[in-house]
C-alpha positions in Angstrom: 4.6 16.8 -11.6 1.1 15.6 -12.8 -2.5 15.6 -11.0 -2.9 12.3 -9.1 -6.2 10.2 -10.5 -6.8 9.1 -7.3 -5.9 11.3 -3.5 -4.1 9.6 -1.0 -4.6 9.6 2.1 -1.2 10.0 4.9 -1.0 7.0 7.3 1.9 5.9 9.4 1.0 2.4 10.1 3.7 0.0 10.5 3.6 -2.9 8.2 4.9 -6.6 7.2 5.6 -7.3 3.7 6.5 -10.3 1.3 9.5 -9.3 -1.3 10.7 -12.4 -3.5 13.9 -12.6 -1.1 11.6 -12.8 2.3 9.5 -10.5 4.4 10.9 -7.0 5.2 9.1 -4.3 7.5 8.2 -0.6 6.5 6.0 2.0 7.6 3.1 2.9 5.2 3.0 6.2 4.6 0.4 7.1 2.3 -2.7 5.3 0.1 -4.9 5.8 -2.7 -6.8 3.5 -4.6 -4.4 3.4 -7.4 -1.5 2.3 -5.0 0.7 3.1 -1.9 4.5 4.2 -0.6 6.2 2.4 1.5 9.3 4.0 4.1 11.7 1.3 4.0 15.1 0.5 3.9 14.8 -2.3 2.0 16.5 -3.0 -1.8 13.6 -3.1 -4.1 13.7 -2.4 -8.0 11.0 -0.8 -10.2 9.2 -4.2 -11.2 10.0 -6.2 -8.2 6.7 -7.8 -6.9 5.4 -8.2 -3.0 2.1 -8.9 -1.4 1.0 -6.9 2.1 -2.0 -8.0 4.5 -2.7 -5.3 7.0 -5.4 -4.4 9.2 -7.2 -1.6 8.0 -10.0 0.6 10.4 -12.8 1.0 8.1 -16.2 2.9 9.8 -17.0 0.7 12.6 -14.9 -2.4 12.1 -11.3 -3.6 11.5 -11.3 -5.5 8.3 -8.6 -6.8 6.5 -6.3 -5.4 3.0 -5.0 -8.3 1.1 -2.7 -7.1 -2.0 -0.2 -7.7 -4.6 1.9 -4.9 -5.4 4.0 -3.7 -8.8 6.9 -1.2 -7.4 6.8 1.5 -10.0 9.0 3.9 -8.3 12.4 3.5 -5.9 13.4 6.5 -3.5 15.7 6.8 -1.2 12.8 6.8 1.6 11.3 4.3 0.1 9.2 2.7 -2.8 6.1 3.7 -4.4 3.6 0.4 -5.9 0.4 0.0 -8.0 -2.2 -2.7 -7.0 -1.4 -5.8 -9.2 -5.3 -7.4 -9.3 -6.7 -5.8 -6.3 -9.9 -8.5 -5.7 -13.1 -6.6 -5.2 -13.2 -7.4 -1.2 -9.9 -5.8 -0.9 -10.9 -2.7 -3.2 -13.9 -2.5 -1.0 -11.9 -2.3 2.2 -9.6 0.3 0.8 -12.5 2.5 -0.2 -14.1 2.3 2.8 -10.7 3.0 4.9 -10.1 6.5 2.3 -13.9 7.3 3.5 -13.6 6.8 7.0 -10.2 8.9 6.9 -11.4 11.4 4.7 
């Protein structure tokens, strides 16, 4: 396996999402500022699209992660997705979260 461009950071928040089919729950386990992997149960193939909004602690503040997602990778645990046009307010929050955890 390859060097990651960007480090993630391990998280365990409990998140809503928005698949074509409906909203399904999953716990986020890790995120970087090149994507994210999602625990789930749920049936999604490499392509599939879905957007998550989550509250995200960054230094002093809660601010809010808005994204659309690519999946790029289906596990048994779950699915790995890339940001599909992360808008520069939500790339700032990210940032800001990987700092504040780091």
């Amino acid at each position: 396996m390859g060097t990651r461009f960007f480090s993630r950071v391990k998280t365990n928040h409990e998140i809503k999402a928005l698949a074509q089919d409906g909203f399904f729950i999953g716990v986020l386990e890790n995120i970087s500022l090149g994507g994210l992997f999602i625990r789930t149960n749920k049936c999604i193939s490499v392509g599939d699209q879905i957007e998550i909004n989550i509250p995200l602690r960054c230094e002093f503040t809660m601010s809010n992660f808005a994204a659309k997602l690519i999946a790029i990778r289906s596990e048994s645990e779950g699915v790995a997705f890339t940001f599909n046009d992360l808008d520069p307010k939500s790339f700032w929050t990210l940032q800001s979260f990987i700092k504040t955890v780091n």
